[in-house]
N, C-alpha and C positions, 0 to 999 in steps of 0.2 A: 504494500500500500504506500503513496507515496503520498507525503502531507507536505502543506502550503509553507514555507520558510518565512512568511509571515508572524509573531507572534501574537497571538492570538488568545482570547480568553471567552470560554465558555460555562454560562451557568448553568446547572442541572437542576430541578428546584422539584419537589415534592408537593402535591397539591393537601394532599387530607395532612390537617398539623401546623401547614406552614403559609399556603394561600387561605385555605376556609381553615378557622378554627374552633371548635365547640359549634360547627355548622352556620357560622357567619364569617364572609369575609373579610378578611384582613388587610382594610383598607389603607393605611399607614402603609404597609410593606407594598400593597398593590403603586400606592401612589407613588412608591419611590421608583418600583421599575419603571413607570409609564414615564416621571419625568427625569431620572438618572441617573439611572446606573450604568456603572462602567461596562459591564461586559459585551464583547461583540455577539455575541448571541445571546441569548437565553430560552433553556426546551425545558417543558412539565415532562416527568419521567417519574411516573401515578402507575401505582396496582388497579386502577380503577379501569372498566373495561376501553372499547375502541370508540365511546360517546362521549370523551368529557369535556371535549370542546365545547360541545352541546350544555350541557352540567354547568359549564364557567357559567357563560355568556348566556345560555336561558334562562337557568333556575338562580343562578347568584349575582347575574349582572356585570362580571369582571371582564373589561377589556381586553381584545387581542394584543396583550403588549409580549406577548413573546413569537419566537419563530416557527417551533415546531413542539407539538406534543406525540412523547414516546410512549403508551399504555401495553402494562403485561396484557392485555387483552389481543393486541395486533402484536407484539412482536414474540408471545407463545411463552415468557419468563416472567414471575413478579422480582422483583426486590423482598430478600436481599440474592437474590439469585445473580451471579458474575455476571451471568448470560444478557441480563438488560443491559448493565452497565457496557460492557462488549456491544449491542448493538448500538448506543448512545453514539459512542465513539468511531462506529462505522459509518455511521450516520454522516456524522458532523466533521468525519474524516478529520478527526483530533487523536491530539496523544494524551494520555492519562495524566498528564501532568499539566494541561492546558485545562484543564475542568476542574471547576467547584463544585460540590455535588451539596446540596442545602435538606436536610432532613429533619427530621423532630425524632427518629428513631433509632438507637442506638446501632441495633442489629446492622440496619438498611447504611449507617455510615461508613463502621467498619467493612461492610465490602466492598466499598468503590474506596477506602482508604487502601484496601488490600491491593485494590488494583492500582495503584499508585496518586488516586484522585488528590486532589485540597479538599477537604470537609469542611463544613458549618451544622452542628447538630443546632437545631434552630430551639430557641427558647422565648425570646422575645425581640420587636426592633431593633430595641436599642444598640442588644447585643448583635446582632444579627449586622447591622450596618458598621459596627465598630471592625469585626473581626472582618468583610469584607474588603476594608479598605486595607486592613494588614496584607490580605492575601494576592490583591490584585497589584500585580503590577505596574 
C-alpha cells in the first residue's frame, strides 16, 4: 500500500459515549468539530449498524461535519475487534500512527492503541480538547 508523504492527521471518533451521551447530543464537542478542529479528516467508527448517518442527522439532528462513517454493521467487525480499526486505515489509506482514535471505552482504546493509534479515552470536553491539542501536531 502506498500512502501520501503528506503529513497528515486523522480523527477516528466513536459515536454512542462521545457524540450522543446519556442519548442527547453533545453539542459542545459537536460545535467544536463543525467550527475547529485541527484534523484533516475526521470518520465515526460506531458498532452501530450501516444506518447511523441516518440516526445522526434524523433522530438527533447533528450535522455532516465529518467525512466518512465506518459501522461494524458494513465492514463485518465491531470494536474492539483489530479488524475495524484495519479497515479504518484502509480506508483513509493512513498509517496507525497518523490516527487519533477518540473512545469512552477502555477495551475499544487499547486496541487501536495496540495497533499503534494516539488515543483519547473520552470523559468530558474539556479534557477531550486539552489532550487533543497535545496530540496533534
Amino acid at each position: 500500500m502506498e500512502y501520501n508523504d503528506e503529513k497528515k492527521q486523522f480523527l477516528l471518533l466513536d459515536i454512542s459515549g462521545v457524540l450522543i451521551v446519556n442519548g442527547t447530543p453533545n453539542h459542545e464537542l459537536i460545535e467544536y468539530f463543525v467550527s475547529e478542529c485541527p484534523a484533516d479528516k475526521i470518520v465515526l467508527l460506531t458498532n452501530l449498524d450501516t444506518n447511523a448517518g441516518d440516526i445522526l442527522t434524523k433522530r438527533y439532528g447533528i450535522p455532516e461535519f465529518y467525512d466518512e462513517i465506518i459501522s461494524a454493521g458494513e465492514a463485518g467487525y465491531a470494536k474492539p475487534n483489530p479488524k475495524i480499526f484495519e479497515e479504518a486505515l484502509k480506508r483513509l489509506n493512513a498509517k496507525a500512527e497518523e490516527c487519533i482514535f477518540v473512545d469512552d471505552t477502555e477495551e475499544n482504546i487499547e486496541a487501536a492503541r495496540t495497533l499503534g493509534m494516539k488515543v483519547i479515552l473520552y470523559r468530558d470536553f474539556v479534557a477531550f480538547r486539552a489532550e487533543l491539542k497535545t496530540l496533534i501536531q
